[in-house]
VOVO-7503 format. One record per residue (C-alpha): residue in three letters; z, y, x. Coordinates in steps of 0.25 Angstrom, whole numbers, plus 5000, padded with zeros to 4 digits. Layout:
ALAZYX ...
***
This chain:
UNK503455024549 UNK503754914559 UNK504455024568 UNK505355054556 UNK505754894555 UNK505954874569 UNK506954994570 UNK507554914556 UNK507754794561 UNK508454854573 UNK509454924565 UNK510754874560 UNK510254884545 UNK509154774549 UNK510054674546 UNK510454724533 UNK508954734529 UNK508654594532 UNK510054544525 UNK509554604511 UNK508054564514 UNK508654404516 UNK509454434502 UNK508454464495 UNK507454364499 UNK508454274494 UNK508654334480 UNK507154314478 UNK507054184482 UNK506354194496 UNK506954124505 UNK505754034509 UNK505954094521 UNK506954054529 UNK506753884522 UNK505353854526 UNK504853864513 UNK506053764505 UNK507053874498 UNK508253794498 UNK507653674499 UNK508153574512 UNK506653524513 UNK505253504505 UNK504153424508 UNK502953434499 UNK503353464485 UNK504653404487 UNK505853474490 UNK507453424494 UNK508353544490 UNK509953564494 UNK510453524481 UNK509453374481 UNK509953364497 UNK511553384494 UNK511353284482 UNK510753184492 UNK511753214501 UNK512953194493 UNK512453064488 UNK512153004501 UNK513753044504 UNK514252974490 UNK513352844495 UNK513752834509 UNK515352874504 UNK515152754494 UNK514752644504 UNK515552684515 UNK516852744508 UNK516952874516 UNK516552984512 UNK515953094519 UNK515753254516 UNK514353324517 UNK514753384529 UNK515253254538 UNK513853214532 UNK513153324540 UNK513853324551 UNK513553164553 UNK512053194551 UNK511953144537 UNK511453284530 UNK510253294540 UNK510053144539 UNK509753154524 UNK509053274526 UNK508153224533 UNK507953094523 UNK507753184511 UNK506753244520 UNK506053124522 UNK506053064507 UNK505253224505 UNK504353204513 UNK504053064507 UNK504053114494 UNK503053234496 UNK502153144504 UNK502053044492 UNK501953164483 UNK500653214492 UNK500053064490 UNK500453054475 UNK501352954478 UNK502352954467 UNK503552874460 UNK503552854446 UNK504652874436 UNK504652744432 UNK504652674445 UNK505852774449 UNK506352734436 UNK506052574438 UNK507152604451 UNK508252644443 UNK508152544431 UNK508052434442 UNK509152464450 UNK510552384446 UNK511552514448 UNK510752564436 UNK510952424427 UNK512052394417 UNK512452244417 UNK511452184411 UNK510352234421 UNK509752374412 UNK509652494417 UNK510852604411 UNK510252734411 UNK511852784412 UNK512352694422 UNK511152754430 UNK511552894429 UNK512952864432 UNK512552794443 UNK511752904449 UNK512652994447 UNK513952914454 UNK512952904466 UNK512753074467 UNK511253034459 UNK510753124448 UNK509553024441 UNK508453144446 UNK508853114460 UNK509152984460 UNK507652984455 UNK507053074463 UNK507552974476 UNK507052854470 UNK505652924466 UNK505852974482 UNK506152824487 UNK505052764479 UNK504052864486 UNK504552834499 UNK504252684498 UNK502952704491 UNK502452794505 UNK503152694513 UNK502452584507 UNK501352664509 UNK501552664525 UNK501752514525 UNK501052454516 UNK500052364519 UNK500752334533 UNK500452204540 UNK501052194555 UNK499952164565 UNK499852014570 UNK499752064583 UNK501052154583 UNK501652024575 UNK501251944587 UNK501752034597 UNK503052044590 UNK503251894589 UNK502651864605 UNK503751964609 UNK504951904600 UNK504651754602 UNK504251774616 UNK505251694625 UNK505851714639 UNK506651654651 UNK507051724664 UNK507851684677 UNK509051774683 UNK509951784697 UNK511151854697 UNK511551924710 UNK513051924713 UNK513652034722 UNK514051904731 UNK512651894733 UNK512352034739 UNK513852044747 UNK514952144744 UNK514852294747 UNK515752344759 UNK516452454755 UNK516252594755 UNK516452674768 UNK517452814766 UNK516252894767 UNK515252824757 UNK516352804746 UNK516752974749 UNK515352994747 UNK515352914734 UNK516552974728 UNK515853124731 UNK514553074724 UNK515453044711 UNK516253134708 UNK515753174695 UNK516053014690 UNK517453014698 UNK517853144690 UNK518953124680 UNK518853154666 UNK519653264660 UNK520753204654 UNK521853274646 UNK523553224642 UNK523253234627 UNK524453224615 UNK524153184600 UNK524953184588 UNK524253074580 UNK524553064561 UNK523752924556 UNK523852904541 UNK524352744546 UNK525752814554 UNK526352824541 UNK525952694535 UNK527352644541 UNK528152754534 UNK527352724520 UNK528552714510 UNK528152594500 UNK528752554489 UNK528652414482 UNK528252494468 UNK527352564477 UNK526652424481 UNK526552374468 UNK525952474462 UNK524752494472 UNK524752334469 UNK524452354454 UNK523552464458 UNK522652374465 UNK522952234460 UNK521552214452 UNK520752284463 UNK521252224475 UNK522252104473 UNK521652034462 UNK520551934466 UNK519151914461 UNK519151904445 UNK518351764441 UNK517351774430 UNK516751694421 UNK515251724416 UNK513851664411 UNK512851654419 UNK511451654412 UNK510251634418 UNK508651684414 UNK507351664421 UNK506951804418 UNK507551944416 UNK506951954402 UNK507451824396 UNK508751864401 UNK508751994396 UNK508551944382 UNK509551864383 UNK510851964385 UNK510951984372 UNK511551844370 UNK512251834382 UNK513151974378 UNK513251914365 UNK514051794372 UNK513151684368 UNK513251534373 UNK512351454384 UNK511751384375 UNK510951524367 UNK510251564381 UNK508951474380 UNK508151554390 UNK509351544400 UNK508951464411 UNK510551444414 UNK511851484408 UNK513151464415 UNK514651524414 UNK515251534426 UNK516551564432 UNK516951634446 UNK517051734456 UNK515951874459 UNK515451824471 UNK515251674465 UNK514151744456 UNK512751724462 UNK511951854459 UNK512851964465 UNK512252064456 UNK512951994441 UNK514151964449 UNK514352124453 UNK514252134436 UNK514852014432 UNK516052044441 UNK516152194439 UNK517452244434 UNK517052294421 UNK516352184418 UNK516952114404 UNK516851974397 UNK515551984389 UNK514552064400 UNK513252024401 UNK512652034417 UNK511152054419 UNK510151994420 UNK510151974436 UNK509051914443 UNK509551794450 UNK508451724459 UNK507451684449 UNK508151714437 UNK508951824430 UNK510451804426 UNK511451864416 UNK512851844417 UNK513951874406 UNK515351884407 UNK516251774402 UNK517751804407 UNK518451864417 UNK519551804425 UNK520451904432 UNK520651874448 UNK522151844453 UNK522951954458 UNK523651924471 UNK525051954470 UNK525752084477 UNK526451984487 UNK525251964494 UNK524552094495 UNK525752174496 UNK525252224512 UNK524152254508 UNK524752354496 UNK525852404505 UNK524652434517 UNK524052514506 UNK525252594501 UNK525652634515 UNK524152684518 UNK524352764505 UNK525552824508 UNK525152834524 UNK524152914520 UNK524953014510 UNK525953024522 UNK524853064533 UNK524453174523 UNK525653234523 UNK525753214538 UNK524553284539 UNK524953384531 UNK526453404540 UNK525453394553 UNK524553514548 UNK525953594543 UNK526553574558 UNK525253614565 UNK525253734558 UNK526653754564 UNK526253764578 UNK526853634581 UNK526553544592 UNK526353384595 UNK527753374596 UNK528253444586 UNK527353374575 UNK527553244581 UNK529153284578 UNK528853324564 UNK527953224561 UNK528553094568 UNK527153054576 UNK527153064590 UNK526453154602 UNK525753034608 UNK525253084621 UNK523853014630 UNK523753004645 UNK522553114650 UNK521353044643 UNK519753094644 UNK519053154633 UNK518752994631 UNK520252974627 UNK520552894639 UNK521452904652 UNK521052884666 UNK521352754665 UNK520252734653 UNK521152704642 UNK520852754628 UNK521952794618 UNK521452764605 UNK522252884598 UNK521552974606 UNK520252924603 UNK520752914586 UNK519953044584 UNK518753134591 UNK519453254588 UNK520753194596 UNK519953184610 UNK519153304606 UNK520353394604 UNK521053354617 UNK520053394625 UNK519653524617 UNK521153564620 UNK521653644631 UNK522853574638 UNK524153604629 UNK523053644616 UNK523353554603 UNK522353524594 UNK522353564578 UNK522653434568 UNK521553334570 UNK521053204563 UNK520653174550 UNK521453114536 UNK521852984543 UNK522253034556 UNK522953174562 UNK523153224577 UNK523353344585 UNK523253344600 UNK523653404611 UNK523153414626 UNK524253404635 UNK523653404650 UNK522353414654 UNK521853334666 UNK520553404672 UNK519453324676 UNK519253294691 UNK518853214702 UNK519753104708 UNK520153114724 UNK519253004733 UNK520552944737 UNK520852924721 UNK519552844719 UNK519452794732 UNK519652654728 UNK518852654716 UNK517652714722 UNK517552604734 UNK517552504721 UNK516552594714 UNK515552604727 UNK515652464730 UNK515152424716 UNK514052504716 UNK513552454731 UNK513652324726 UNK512952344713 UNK511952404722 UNK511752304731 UNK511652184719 UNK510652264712 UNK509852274727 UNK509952134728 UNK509352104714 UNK508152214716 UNK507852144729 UNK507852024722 UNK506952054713 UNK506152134722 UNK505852004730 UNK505551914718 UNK504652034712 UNK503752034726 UNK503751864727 UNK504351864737 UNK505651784730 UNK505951724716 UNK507251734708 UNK507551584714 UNK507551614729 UNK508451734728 UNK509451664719 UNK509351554730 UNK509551664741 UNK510751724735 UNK511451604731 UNK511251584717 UNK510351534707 UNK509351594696 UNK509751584681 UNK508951554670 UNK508851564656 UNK509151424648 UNK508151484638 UNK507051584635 UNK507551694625 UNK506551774617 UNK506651934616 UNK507751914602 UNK508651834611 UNK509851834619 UNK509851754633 UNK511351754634 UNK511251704649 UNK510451834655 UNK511151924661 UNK511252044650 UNK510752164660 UNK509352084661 UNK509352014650 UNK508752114641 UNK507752124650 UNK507051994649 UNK506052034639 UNK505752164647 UNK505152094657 UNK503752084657 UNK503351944662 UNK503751824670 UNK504251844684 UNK504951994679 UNK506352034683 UNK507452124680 UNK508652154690 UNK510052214681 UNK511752184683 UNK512052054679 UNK513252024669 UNK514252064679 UNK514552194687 UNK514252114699 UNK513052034699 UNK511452084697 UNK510352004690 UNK508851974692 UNK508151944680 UNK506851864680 UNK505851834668 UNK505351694670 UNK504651654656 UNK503851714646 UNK503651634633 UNK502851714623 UNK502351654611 UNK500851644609 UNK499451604599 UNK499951514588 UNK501551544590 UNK501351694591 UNK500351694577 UNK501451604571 UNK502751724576 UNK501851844570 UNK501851834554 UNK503551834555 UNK503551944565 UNK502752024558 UNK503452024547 UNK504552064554 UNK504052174560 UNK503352234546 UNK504652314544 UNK504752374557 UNK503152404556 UNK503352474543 UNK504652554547 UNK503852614559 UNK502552624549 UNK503152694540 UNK504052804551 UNK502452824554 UNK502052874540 UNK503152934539 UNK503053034551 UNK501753034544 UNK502053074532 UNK503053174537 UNK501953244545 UNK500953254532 UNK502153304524 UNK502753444528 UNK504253444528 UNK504953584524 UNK506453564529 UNK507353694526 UNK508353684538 UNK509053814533 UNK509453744518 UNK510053624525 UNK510853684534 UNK511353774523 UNK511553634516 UNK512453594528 UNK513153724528 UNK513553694515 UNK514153554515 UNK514553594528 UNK515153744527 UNK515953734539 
***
């Protein structure tokens, strides 16, 4: 039998046999197999389970929230492509193992307590503060939520602090981590310096043919010359045809009218009654009254009750402000109660004053701007759309600059950096990746396909390319000798200042005798800093050393502010804070450290936790996830 199946699986019908043997493991349902046990499922952990459809649902609403907040929006794929797919992968993950962890130690979230979440939150509340079971559902479903998931993820968070809780509770930082903390943060220091001019060590002769030869050879590879190529662009921008934008004066005020209430109108003034409760419950019984219109004087239980008139942002509590302001609000609307401080308030809507429109005279730029935007970018379509007929033609730069009217604008050789040998950078080429990228993906005379996106179009073309190479001796000649004597003389400073410090180290000098050999004199600091603050008068190579160092008498040797000079750092006092003073420093510093102490407590656990709970990721599903959103 096993002879027979090796001759099968050599013959050409073995891949046949294997093809309906897949098929019909599929029409039966096993195709455990090949997903570690999870079907379709992305991931299980425990009872818990993240299938495709739950994933995609996450997916799309974490795209609708972030396209809300920012006002860009952004495809599934751009979204796998910028990491985002795998990141909240790898968060739903997380939130599974979580979930089946608690499940394993019976920790659980009620219905009522998810159900004390919603009722409480204010997106759910009408304007009087109840919960609207239909303003929650719509809600939900503007934000990509059915209420099942939208549940589920609060059952989910509520978990997750619960085990967190669970890492950190009880917490107390040590006194003697507090102590050490505040002895290293409070702890002051002064230090001494000398600065070592290249006067100080003498110039350095110059090279002789032979060394500066023998140099040039030694650095070839940072003499060599970049590739660099003669490059052509034809360039469209949507703002090239803002000064050809036809406006009419009908044009402009009827875009005026459009947007007269929204944008050229200021703020509307409003007159309401403020009244005021000690508690929620008095307050509550008292709406009644207030929607029925009633005066001052029939609130007894009101601690006060004032009409006022003004502005939104006059209103102290923001939150009845947002309400009392809101567009549909109407003459006769009633507004909370809102806890204010101590007390709970209730607003009701007296008149509304309209704001004053500016007239068309003064905002007439600003109207124009925006029909020539509108109308530049209807025009750059249909540029865009004579670019891609003329391309199809065969046409080159010329020939669509002709047709077109936009010119051929052509750029000394430039490196793949965009700049020419003398290190400028023109800011057209460097508009777009793909402008560079083309250029140097081109062979000489090649012209690139139509590039950019909806607000900018370019084509390029590589005119001449300039092969790398390596200059002649006599072409650098001058500049080398320039570059050999800076780096004899940075050589020698830094020489000088190891010395130094090599005499002082071994006692045989201090900082002062060597500044008085050399002619100058030692600098100090005009007051100790501690480890949070700047000493502006250290030079900045050494300064961020001082509190490296490990006591009195320690130096550190680095470049100086300028190219030409070398500086010795010396510590010369350690102020740390002790007994009494340091006891006094730790209660605040432990508190500061209790967040940082739980974080990395709680990374702890849950490495932990991830350990104890076996994770069963299906790698195949998601990439057949990402194929999907991303077929290409």
């Amino acid at each position: 039998m096993l002879t027979l199946m090796r001759k099968l699986l050599r013959s050409k019908f073995s891949g046949v046999i294997f093809g309906l043997l897949i098929l019909a493991m599929a029409a039966w349902g096993v195709t455990d197999v090949f997903s570690g046990g999870l079907g379709s499922n992305l991931a299980a952990a425990g009872d818990r389970t993240l299938s495709i459809a739950d994933f995609d649902e996450t997916v799309e609403r974490e795209l609708s929230r972030a396209a809300r907040e920012s006002g860009q929006s952004m495809t599934k794929a751009e979204a796998d492509q910028q990491g985002i797919i795998d990141s909240l992968y790898q968060r739903e993950q997380f939130r599974l193992v979580l979930g089946a962890y608690g499940d394993r130690l019976g920790v659980s979230t009620s219905d009522r307590q998810v159900r004390d979440v919603i009722t409480s939150t204010d997106a759910f509340k009408t304007e009087t503060g109840s919960f609207d079971p239909q303003l929650y559902r719509a809600t939900l479903q503007n934000a990509g939520f059915t209420p099942a998931s939208y549940e589920e993820i609060i059952e989910s968070d509520l978990t997750s602090e619960v085990i967190q809780e669970m890492a950190t509770a009880g917490l107390k930082v040590p006194s003697v981590l507090a102590q050490l903390q505040a002895g290293y943060l409070s702890e002051k220091r002064t230090a001494d310096w000398l600065v070592i001019t290249e006067a100080m060590v003498g110039t350095v002769a110059d090279p002789t043919e032979e060394e500066l030869r023998t140099y040039y050879d030694e650095r070839q590879d940072a003499l060599r010359v970049p590739e660099r190529r003669i490059v052509s662009v034809i360039a469209l921008d949507e703002d090239d045809f803002r000064s050809t934008a036809n406006i009419s004066e009908d044009d402009v005020v009827a875009l005026y009218e459009a947007l007269k209430a929204e944008q050229f109108t200021t703020p509307d003034t409003r007159t309401y009654t403020e009244f005021v409760f000690e508690t929620e419950d008095v307050a509550r019984s008292d709406l009644g009254r207030i929607a029925g219109g009633a005066s001052a004087d029939r609130f007894p239980d009101a601690i006060t009750v004032n009409e006022r008139t003004g502005k939104q942002a006059e209103m102290a509590s923001a939150d009845l402000a947002s309400r009392v302001f809101a567009s549909s609000a109407l003459p006769g609307a009633v507004f909370g109660p809102v806890q204010t401080g101590q007390y709970w308030t209730v607003a009701r809507l007296e008149a509304v004053t309209p704001g004053d429109t500016i007239p068309l005279d003064q905002v007439r730029d600003e109207v124009v701007e925006e029909l020539a935007a509108q109308e530049a970018a209807a025009d750059y379509l249909d540029a865009q759309a004579d670019f891609d007929s003329l391309i199809g033609t065969g046409a080159d730069l010329e020939s669509l600059s002709e047709d077109l009217g936009t010119p051929v604008l052509t750029f000394a050789p430039v490196d793949r950096s965009g700049r020419n040998a003398d290190g400028r950078v023109f800011p057209l080429l460097l508009e777009s990746d793909d402008i560079l990228q083309r250029a140097f993906d081109l062979a000489e005379g090649g012209q690139s396909r139509r590039l950019g996106d909806s607000n900018n179009t370019y084509m390029v073309r590589v005119d001449s390319v300039i092969p790398a190479s390596v200059p002649e001796f006599e072409e650098v000649e001058d500049r080398l000798r320039a570059v050999w004597k800076r780096e004899k003389q940075t050589t020698a400073l830094q020489d000088k200042a190891n010395a130094i410090q090599l005499a002082i180290e071994s006692g045989a000098s201090t900082l002062a005798a060597q500044a008085a050999e050399l002619g100058t004199e030692v600098q100090s600091m005009s007051q100790p800093v501690t480890p949070t603050q700047q000493a502006a008068e250290l030079p900045r190579s050494v300064g961020g050393t001082l509190f490296a160092l490990r006591q009195i008498g320690d130096m550190q040797v680095g470049p100086g502010n300028s190219p030409n000079e070398y500086v010795i750092l010396q510590l010369t006092s350690i102020d740390r804070p002790e007994g009494a003073d340091l006891e006094a420093l730790a209660p605040a510093m432990a508190a500061s450290l209790e967040p940082t102490l739980a974080n990395d407590l709680f990374e702890a656990f849950a490495y932990d936790i991830q350990t104890t709970i076996k994770l069963k990721s299906n790698g195949n599903a998601l990439a057949g996830y990402k194929s999907q959103i991303a077929p290409q």
